[in-house]
C-alpha positions in Angstrom: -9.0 7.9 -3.4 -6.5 11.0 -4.1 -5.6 9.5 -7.6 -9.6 9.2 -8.5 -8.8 13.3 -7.8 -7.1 13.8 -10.3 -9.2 12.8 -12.3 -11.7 15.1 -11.4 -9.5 18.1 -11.2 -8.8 16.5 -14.9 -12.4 17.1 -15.9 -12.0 20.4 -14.1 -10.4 22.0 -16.0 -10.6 20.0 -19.3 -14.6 21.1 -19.7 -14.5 24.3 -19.8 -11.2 24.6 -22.0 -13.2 22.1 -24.2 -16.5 24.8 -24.6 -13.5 27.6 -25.2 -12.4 25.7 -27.9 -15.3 24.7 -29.2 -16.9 28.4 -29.3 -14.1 30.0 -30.6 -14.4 27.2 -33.5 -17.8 27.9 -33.8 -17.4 31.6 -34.3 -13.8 32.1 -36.2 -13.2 29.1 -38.0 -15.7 28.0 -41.2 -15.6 24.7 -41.3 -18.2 21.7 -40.8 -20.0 21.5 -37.3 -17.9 17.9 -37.3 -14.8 19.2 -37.0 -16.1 21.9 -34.3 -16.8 18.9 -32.2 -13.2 17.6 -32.7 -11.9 20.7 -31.8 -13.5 20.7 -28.8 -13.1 17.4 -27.8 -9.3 17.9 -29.0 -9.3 21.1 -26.1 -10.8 18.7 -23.5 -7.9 16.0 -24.0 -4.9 18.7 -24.3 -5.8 20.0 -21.1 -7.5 17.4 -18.7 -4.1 15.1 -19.5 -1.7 17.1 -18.3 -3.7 18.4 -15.5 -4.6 14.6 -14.3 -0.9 13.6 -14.7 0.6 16.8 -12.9 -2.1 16.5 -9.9 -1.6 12.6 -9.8 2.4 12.2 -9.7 2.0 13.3 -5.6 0.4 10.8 -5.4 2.0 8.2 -7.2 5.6 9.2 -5.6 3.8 8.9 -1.9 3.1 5.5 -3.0 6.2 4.9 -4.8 4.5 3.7 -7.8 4.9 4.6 -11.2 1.9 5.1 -13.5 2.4 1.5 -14.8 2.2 -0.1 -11.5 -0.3 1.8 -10.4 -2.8 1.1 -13.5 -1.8 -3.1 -13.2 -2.9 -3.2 -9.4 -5.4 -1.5 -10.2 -6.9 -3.9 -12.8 -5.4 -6.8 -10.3 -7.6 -5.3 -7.5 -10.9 -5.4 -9.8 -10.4 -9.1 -10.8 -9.7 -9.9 -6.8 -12.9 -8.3 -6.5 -14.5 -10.0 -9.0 -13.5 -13.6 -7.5 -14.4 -12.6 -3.9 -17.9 -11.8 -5.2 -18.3 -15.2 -6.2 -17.5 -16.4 -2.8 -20.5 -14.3 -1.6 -22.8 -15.8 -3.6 -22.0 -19.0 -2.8 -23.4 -18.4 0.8 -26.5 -19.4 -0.4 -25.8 -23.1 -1.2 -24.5 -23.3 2.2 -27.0 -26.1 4.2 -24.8 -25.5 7.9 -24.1 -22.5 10.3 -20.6 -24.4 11.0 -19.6 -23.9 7.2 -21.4 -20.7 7.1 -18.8 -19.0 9.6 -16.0 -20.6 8.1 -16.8 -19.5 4.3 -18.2 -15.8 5.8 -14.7 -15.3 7.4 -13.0 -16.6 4.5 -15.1 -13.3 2.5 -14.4 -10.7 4.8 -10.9 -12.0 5.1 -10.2 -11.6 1.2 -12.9 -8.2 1.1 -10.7 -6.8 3.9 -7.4 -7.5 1.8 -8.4 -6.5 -1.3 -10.0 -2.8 0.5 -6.6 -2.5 2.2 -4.5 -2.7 -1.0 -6.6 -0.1 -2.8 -6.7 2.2 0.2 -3.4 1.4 0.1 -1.6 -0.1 -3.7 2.1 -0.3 -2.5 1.0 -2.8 -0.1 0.1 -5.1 -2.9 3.7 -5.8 -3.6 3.6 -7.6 0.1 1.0 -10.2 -0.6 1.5 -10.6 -4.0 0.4 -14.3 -3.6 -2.8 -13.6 -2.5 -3.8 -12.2 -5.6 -1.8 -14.8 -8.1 -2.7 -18.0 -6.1 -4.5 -17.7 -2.2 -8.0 -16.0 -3.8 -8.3 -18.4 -6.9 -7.8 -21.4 -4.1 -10.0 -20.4 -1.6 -12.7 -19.2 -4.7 -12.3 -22.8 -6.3 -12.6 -24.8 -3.0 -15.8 -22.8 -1.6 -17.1 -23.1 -4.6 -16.8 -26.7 -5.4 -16.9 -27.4 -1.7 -20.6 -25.6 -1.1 -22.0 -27.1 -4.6 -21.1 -30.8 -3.6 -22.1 -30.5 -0.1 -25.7 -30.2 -0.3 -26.0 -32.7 -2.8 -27.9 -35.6 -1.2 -27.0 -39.3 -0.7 -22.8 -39.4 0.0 -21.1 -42.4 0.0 -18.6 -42.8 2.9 -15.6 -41.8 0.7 -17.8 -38.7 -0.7 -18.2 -37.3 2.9 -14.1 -38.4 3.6 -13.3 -36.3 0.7 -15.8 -33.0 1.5 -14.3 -33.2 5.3 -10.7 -33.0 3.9 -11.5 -30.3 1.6 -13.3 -28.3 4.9 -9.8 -28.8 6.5 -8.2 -27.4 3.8 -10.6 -24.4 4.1 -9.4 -23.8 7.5 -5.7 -23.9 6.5 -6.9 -21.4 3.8 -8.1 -19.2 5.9 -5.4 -19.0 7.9 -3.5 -18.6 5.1 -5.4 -15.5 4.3 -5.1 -14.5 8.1 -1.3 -14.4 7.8 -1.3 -12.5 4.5 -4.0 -9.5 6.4 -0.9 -9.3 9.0 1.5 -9.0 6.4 -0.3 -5.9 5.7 -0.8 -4.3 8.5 3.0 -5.3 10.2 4.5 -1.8 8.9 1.5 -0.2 10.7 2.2 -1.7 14.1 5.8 -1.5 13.4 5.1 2.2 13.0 3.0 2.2 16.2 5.5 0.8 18.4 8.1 3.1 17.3 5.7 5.9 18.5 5.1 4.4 21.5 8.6 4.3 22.2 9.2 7.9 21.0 6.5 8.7 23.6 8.0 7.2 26.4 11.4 8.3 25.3 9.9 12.1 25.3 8.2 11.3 28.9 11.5 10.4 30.4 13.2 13.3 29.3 10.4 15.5 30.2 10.7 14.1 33.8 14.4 14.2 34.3 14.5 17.9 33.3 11.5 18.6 36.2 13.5 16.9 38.3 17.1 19.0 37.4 14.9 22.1 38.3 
């Protein structure tokens, strides 16, 4: 990611400004080896700061984020993340290969999301709802949902009450269906105006052959 970058060209440059500092310390100034090491460490932060902010506000105004923004998604992303690994691991309490391909698409549903926003951070502010409500739901219903169903001897209203919580896994996933188009609706808004700039350009094209 180009903001991860930044923080490289940070390090960059913030290394070797540290050693400067650090040597020239070393050599010119008499005090304590301590304070040689804060000196240097001093040189690293004055320079890799300014360096990873300059090289990261591209970025940032591409996505029309500012810094703040940018640093809550991010920490939003990696508790989504979090959450959708427990879904994974709750593949293995699953006893059925009909609940195994709802909860697996359900996963790569909320996986898929969660990549997209990061690839992509501005999106977030679209599906907002996914990250304060639609993964803690489908997390708490696959969860509870696989854990009670391979329990053994259900009473009739046990197995009412696990097949009403399955619907209410499909309706989730759809749910998460409908925010994954939410995301990518600018994209195939943006490809149908290029298709229609295409065919605008191909018209023109042939009426000018045709004027010759």
């Amino acid at each position: 990611m180009r903001y991860n970058l930044s923080r490289i060209f940070g390090v960059l440059v913030g290394i070797p400004v540290s050693l400067i500092a650090f040597t020239i310390s070393v050599f010119t100034i008499d005090v304590m080896y301590f304070f040689d090491v804060l000196i240097g460490f001093g040189g690293f932060l004055l320079s890799y700061i300014p360096t990873q902010r300059l090289t990261s506000r591209s970025y940032l105004r591409e996505m029309n984020l500012t810094r703040k923004d940018y640093r809550y998604i991010q920490h939003q992303i990696t508790i989504a993340g979090s959450k959708i690994k427990r879904i994974l691991k709750s593949f293995i309490k699953i006893r059925s290969i009909q609940d195994f391909r709802l909860i697996n698409d359900i996963y790569r549903l909320s996986r898929t999301i969660n990549y997209a926003v990061r690839q992509r951070p501005f999106q977030f502010f679209n599906i907002e709802s996914f990250y304060y409500s639609h993964i803690d739901h489908a997390l708490n219903l696959v969860e509870s949902y696989t854990r009670l169903a391979k329990m053994p001897i259900k009473s009739r209203d046990e197995r009412q009450t696990l097949q009403q919580t399955r619907l209410t896994l499909e309706e989730v996933k759809r749910t998460l269906i409908a925010d994954l188009k939410q995301i990518n609706e600018q994209d195939y808004e943006q490809l149908d105006t290029e298709i229609k700039l295409n065919q605008l350009y191909k018209k023109r094209n042939s009426e000018k052959e045709l004027d010759k």
